[in-house]
C-alpha positions in Angstrom: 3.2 -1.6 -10.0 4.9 -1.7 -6.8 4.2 1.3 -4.3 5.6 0.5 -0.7 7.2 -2.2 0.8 8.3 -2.7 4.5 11.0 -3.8 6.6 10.5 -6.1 9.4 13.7 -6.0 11.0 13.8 -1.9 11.1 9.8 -2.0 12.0 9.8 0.8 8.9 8.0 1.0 5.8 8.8 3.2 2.6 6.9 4.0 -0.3 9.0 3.3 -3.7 9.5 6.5 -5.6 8.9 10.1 -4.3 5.9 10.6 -6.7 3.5 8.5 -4.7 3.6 10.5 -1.6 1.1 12.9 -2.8 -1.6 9.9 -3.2 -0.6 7.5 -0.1 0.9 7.0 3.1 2.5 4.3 4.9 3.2 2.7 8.2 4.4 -0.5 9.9 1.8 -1.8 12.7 4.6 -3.8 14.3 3.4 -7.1 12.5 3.4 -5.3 8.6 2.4 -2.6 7.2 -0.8 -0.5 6.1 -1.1 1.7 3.3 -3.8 4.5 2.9 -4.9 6.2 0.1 -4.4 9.9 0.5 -5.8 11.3 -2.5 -8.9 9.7 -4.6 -8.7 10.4 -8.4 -8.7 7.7 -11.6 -5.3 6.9 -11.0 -6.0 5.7 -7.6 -9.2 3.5 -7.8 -8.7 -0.2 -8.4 -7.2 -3.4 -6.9 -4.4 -3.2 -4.3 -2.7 -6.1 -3.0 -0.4 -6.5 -0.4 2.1 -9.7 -0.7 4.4 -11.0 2.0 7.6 -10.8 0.8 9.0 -13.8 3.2 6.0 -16.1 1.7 4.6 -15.0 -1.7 1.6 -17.5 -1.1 0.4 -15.0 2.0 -1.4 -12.0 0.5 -4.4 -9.8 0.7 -6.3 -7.6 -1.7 -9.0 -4.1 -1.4 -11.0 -2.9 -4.1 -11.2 0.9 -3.8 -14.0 2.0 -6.2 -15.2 5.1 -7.2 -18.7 6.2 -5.7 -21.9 7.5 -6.6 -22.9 11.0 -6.0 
């Protein structure tokens, strides 16, 4: 599932669909982008990856897990 993606020539990033704006947030840092998760629930833990779309090979991925109370 794709969320976000971002545009390095316009320095902007968007999320995807409407519906995700509840749970994250975007921004371009000038050099990419970084995504934060806005809302915690089931639908939000698990692995997010982030994939340079000018170089597939480029990529990095966070684990957000559900804690322990």
């Amino acid at each position: 599932m794709n969320i976000a993606e971002c545009e390095s020539k316009v320095q902007s990033c968007n999320l995807l669909d409407k519906k995700y704006k509840e749970y994250y947030t975007v921004a371009h840092t000038g050099s990419g982008g970084i995504m934060f998760v806005i809302r915690l629930n089931e639908d939000t833990y698990g692995t997010y990856t982030c994939v340079a779309t000018y170089k597939s090979s480029i990529s990095a991925s966070v684990d957000v897990l559900k804690g322990t109370d």
